[in-house]
One Martini backbone bead per residue (centre of mass of N, CA, C, O) as a GRO file, in nm:
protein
  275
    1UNK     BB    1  -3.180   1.030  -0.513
    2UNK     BB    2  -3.221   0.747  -0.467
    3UNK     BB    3  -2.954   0.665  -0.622
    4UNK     BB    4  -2.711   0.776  -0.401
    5UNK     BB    5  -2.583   0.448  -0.342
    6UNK     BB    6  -2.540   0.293  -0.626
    7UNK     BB    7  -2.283   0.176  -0.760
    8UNK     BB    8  -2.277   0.324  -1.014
    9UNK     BB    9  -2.229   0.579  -0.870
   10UNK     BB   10  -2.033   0.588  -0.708
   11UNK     BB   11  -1.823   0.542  -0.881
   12UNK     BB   12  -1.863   0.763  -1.079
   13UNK     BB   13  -1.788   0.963  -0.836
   14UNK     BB   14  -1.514   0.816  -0.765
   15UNK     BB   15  -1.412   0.924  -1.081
   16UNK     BB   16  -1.398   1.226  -1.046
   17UNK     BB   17  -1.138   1.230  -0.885
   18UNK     BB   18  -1.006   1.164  -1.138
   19UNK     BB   19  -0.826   1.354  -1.396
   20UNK     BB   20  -0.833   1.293  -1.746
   21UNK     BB   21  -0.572   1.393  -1.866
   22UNK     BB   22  -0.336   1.493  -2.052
   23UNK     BB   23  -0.015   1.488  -2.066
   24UNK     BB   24   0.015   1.809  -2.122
   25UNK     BB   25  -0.139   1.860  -1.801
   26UNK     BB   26   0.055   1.705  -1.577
   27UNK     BB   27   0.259   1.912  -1.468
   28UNK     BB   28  -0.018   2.130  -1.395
   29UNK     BB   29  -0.210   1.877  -1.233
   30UNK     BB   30  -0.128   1.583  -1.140
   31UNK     BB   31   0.100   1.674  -0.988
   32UNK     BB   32   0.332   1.796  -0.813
   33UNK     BB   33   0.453   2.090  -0.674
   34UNK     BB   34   0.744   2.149  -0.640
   35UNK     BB   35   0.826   2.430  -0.610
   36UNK     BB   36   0.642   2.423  -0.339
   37UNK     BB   37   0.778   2.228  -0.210
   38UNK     BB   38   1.065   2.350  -0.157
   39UNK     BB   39   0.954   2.505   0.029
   40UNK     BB   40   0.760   2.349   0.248
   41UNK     BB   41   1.028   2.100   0.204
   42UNK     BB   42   1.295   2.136   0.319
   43UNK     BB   43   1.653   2.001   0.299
   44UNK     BB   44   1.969   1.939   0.435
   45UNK     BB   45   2.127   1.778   0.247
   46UNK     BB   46   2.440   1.881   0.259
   47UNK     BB   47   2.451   2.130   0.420
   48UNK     BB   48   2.653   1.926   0.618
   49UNK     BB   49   2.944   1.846   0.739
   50UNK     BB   50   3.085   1.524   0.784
   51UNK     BB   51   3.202   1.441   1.076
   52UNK     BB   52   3.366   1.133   1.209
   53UNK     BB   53   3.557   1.319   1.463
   54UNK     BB   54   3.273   1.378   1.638
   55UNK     BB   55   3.172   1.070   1.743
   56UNK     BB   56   3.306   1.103   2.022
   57UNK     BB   57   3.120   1.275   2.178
   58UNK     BB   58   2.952   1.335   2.459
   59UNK     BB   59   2.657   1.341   2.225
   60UNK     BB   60   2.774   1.116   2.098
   61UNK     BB   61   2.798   0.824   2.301
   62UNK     BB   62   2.490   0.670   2.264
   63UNK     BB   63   2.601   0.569   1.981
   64UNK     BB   64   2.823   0.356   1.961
   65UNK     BB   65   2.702   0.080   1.925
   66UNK     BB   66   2.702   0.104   1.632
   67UNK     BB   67   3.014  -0.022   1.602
   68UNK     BB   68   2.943  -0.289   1.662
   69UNK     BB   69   2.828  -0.312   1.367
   70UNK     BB   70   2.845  -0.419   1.074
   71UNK     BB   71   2.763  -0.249   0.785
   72UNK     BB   72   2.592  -0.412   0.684
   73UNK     BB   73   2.384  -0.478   0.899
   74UNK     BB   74   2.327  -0.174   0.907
   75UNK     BB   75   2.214  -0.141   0.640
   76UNK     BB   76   1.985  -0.329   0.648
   77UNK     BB   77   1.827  -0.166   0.888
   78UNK     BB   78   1.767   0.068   0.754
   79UNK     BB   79   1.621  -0.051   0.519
   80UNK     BB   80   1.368  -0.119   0.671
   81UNK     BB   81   1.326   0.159   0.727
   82UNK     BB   82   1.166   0.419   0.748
   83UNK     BB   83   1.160   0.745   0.653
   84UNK     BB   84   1.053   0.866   0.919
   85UNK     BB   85   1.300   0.742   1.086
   86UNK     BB   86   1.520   0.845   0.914
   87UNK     BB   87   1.440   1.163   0.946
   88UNK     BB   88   1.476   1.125   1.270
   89UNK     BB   89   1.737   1.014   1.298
   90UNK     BB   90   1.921   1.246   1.150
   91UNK     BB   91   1.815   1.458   1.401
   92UNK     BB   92   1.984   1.351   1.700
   93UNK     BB   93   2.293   1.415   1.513
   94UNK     BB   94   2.607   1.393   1.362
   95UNK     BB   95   2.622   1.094   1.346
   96UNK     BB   96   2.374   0.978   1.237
   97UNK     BB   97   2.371   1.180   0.986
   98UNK     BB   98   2.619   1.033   0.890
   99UNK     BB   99   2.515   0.735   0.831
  100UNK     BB  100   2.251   0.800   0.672
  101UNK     BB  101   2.419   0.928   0.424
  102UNK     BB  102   2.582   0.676   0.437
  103UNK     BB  103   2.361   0.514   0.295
  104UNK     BB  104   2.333   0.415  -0.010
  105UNK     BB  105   2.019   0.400  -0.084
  106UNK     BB  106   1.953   0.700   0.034
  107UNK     BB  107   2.202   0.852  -0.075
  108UNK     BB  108   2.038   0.818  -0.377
  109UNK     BB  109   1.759   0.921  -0.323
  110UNK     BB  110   1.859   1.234  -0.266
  111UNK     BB  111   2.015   1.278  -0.494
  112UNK     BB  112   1.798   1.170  -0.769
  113UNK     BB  113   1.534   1.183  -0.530
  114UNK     BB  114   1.411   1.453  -0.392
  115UNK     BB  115   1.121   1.483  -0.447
  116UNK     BB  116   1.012   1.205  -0.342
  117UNK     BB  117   1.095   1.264  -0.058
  118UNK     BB  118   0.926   1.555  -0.021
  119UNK     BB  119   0.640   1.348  -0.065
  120UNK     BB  120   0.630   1.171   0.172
  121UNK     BB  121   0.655   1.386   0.405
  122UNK     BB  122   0.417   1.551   0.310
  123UNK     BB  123   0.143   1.352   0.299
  124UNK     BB  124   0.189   1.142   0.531
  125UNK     BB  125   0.377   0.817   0.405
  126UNK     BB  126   0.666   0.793   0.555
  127UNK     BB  127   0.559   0.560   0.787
  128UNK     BB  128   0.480   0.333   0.487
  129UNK     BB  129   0.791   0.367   0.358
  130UNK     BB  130   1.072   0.186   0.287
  131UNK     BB  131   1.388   0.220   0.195
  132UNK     BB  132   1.300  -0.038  -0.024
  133UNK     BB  133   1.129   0.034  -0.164
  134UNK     BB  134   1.192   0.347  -0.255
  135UNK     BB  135   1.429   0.238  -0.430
  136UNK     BB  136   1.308  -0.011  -0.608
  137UNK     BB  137   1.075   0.206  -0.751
  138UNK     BB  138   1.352   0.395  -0.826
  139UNK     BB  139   1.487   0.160  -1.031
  140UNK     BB  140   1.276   0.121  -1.215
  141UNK     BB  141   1.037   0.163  -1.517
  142UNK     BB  142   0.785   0.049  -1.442
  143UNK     BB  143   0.454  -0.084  -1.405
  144UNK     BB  144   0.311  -0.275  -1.141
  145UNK     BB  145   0.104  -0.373  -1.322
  146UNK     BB  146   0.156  -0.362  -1.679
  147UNK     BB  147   0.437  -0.340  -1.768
  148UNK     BB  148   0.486  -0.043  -1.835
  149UNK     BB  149   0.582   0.267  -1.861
  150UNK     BB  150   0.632   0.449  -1.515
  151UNK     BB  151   0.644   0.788  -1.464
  152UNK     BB  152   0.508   0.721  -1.179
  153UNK     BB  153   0.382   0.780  -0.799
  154UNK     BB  154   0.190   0.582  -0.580
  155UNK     BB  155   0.199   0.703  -0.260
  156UNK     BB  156   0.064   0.509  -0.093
  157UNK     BB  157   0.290   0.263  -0.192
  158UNK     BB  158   0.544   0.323  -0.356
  159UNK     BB  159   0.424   0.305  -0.686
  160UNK     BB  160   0.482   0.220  -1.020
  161UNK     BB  161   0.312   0.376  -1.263
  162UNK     BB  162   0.107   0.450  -1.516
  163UNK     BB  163  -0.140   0.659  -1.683
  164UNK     BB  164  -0.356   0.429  -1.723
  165UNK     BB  165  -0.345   0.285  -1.420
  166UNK     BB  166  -0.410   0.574  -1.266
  167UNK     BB  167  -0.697   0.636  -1.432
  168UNK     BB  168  -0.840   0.301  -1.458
  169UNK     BB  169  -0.784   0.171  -1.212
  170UNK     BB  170  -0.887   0.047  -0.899
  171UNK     BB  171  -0.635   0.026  -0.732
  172UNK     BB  172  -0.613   0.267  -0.812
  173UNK     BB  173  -0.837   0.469  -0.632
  174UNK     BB  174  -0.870   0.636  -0.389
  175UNK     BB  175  -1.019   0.708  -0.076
  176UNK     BB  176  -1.214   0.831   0.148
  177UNK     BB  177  -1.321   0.754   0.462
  178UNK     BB  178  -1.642   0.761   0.418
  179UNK     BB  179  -1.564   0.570   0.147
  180UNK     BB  180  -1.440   0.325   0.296
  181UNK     BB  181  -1.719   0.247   0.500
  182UNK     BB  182  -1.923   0.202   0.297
  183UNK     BB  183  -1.748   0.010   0.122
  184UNK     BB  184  -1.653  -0.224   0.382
  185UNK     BB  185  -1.732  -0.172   0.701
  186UNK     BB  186  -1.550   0.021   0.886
  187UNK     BB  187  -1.428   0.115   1.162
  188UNK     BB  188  -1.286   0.324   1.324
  189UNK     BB  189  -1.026   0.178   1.433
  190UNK     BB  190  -0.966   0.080   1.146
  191UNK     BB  191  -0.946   0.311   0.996
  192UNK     BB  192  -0.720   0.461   1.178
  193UNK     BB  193  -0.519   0.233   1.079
  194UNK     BB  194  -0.494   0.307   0.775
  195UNK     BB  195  -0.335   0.479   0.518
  196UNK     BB  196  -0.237   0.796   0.478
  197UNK     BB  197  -0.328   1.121   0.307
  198UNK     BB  198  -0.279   1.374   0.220
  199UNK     BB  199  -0.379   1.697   0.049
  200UNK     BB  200  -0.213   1.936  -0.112
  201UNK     BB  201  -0.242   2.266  -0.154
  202UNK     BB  202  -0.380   2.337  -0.450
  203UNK     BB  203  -0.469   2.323  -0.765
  204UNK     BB  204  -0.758   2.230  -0.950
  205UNK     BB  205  -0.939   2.076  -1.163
  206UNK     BB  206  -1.256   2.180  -1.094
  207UNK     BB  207  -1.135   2.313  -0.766
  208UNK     BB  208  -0.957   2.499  -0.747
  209UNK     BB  209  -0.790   2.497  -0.451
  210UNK     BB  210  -0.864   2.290  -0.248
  211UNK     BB  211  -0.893   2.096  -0.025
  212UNK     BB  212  -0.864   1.934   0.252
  213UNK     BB  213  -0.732   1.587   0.273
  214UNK     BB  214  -0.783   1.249   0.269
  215UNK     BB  215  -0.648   0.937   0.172
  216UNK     BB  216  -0.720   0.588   0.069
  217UNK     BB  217  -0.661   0.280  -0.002
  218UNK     BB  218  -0.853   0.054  -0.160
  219UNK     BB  219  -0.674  -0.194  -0.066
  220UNK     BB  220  -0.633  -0.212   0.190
  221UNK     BB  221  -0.914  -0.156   0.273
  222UNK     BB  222  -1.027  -0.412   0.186
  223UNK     BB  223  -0.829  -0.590   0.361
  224UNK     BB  224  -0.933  -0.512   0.591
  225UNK     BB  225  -1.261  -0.602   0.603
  226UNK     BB  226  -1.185  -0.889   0.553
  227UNK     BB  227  -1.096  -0.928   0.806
  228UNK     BB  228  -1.258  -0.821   0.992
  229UNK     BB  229  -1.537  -1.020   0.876
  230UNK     BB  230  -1.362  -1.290   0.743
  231UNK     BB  231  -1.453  -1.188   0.458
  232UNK     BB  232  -1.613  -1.087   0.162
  233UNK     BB  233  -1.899  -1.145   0.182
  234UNK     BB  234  -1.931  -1.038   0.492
  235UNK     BB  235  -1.848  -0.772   0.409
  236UNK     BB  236  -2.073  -0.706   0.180
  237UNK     BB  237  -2.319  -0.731   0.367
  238UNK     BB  238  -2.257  -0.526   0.577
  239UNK     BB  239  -2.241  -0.263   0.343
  240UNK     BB  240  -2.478  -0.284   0.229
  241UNK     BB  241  -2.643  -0.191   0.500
  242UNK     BB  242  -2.494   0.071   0.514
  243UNK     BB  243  -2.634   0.188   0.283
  244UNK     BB  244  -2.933   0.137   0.348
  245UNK     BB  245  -2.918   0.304   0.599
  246UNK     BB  246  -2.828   0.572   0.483
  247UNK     BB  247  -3.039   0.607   0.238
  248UNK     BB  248  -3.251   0.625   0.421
  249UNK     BB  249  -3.198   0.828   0.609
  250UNK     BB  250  -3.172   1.051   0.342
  251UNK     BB  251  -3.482   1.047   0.315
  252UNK     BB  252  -3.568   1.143   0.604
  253UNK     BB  253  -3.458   1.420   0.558
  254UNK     BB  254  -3.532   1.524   0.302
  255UNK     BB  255  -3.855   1.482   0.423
  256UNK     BB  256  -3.827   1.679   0.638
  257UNK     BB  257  -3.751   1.924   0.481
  258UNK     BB  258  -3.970   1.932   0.294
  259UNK     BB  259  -4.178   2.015   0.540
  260UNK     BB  260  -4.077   2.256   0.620
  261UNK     BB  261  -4.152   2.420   0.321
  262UNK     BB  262  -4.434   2.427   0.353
  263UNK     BB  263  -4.579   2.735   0.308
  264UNK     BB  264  -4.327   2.894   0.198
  265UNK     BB  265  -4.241   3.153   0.018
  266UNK     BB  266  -4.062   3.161  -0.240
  267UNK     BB  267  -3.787   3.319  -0.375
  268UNK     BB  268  -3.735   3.562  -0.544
  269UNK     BB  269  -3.651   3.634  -0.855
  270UNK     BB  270  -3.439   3.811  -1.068
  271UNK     BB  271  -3.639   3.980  -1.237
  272UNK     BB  272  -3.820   4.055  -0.986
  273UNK     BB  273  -3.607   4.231  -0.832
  274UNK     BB  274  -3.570   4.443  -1.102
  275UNK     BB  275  -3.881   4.532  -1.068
   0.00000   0.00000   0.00000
């Protein structure tokens, strides 16, 4: 128990949240399953006839300024929106949901991967993921580190990886927020500012149904410690006092239980209770 926050263990424990399974346990354990995701986030596209004759109704008037930006310019504008806008703005009215819908790269992801947009509007990181990245690393085959085929998509930052960078780098390593505080020294408001994913309810092998939690990013967190800090040094200074502290208290608590237990009977073995 001493060495319950020594960095060896700390890793070791947080190597333990992936999964090593070989690639044929990966379509029924380490992805999401799709068939689950398709009942719980159904998408409309494609079921509304987009009539272009309507869109000067009285309840589409106030979007007609849309008509004086070039195509161009529009197409580029809602490119840089994220997807949690994009698919805000498609619910506005038909006039909107049909400008989107007939954007380009919009159009391109929603026909040829729609799963991939049912998991960022579902895991909650859909206003962290812009429709130019999430096009771009759906347009790629390779893995965003090694450059070997990716056919992964790391959703906290919207990047393809292969199977042996998302299971053994640690840059791909996501962490819960408890573990990301003691491990940069983040503060409530900044933790509460970087990008996080929640994790959807489903088997999970050796977690039985899986909790529901939220995972962040840990490199994003190192970037917001290293900003707070002013530097790396004194990130890690900071943290490791952090971390000294959490184990001091976890000993006082330890040492606390444990003399409340002194002098009183332990309960029954099983074989006791048999006989």
């Amino acid at each position: 128990m001493a060495g319950l926050f020594d960095d060896e263990v700390v890793t070791m424990y947080l190597r333990n949240l992936v999964f090593r399974l070989s690639p044929d346990y990966l379509e029924g354990y380490y992805s999401i399953n799709f068939r689950a995701l398709e009942l719980k986030c159904p998408l409309d596209n494609g079921k509304h006839q987009n009539d272009f004759n309507l869109q000067y109704s009285a309840k589409t008037a106030t979007m007609r300024h849309f008509d004086i930006l070039p195509a161009e310019l529009r197409n580029a504008v809602f490119l840089e929106l994220d997807i949690q806008n994009l698919t805000t703005l498609r619910a506005v009215n038909r006039y909107t949901r049909s400008m989107v819908d007939a954007h380009p790269q919009y159009h391109a992801i929603i026909t040829y991967a729609p799963r991939v947009l049912r998991a960022v509007l579902s895991v909650g990181v859909a206003q962290h993921i812009t429709c130019a990245v999430l096009f771009t690393s759906l347009c790629t085959s390779r893995c965003v580190k090694c450059g070997d085929f990716g056919p992964y998509m790391y959703l906290l930052t919207g990047s393809r990886v292969c199977y042996f960078c998302m299971t053994e780098e640690d840059e791909f390593l996501p962490f819960k927020p408890m573990h990301a505080r003691l491990a940069f020294g983040l503060d409530t408001a900044t933790l509460s500012s970087l990008p996080r994913m929640k994790i959807l309810a489903g088997r999970y092998p050796g977690r039985g149904n899986g909790a529901r939690t939220s995972l962040i990013d840990s490199q994003t967190a190192r970037e917001a410690g290293i900003t707070l800090h002013s530097s790396a040094h004194m990130m890690d200074q900071y943290a490791e006092s952090n971390r000294a502290g959490a184990q001091a208290d976890y000993q006082d608590r330890l040492t606390e239980y444990q003399r409340t237990l002194k002098g009183k009977k332990p309960p029954p073995s099983c074989a006791q209770q048999l006989s």
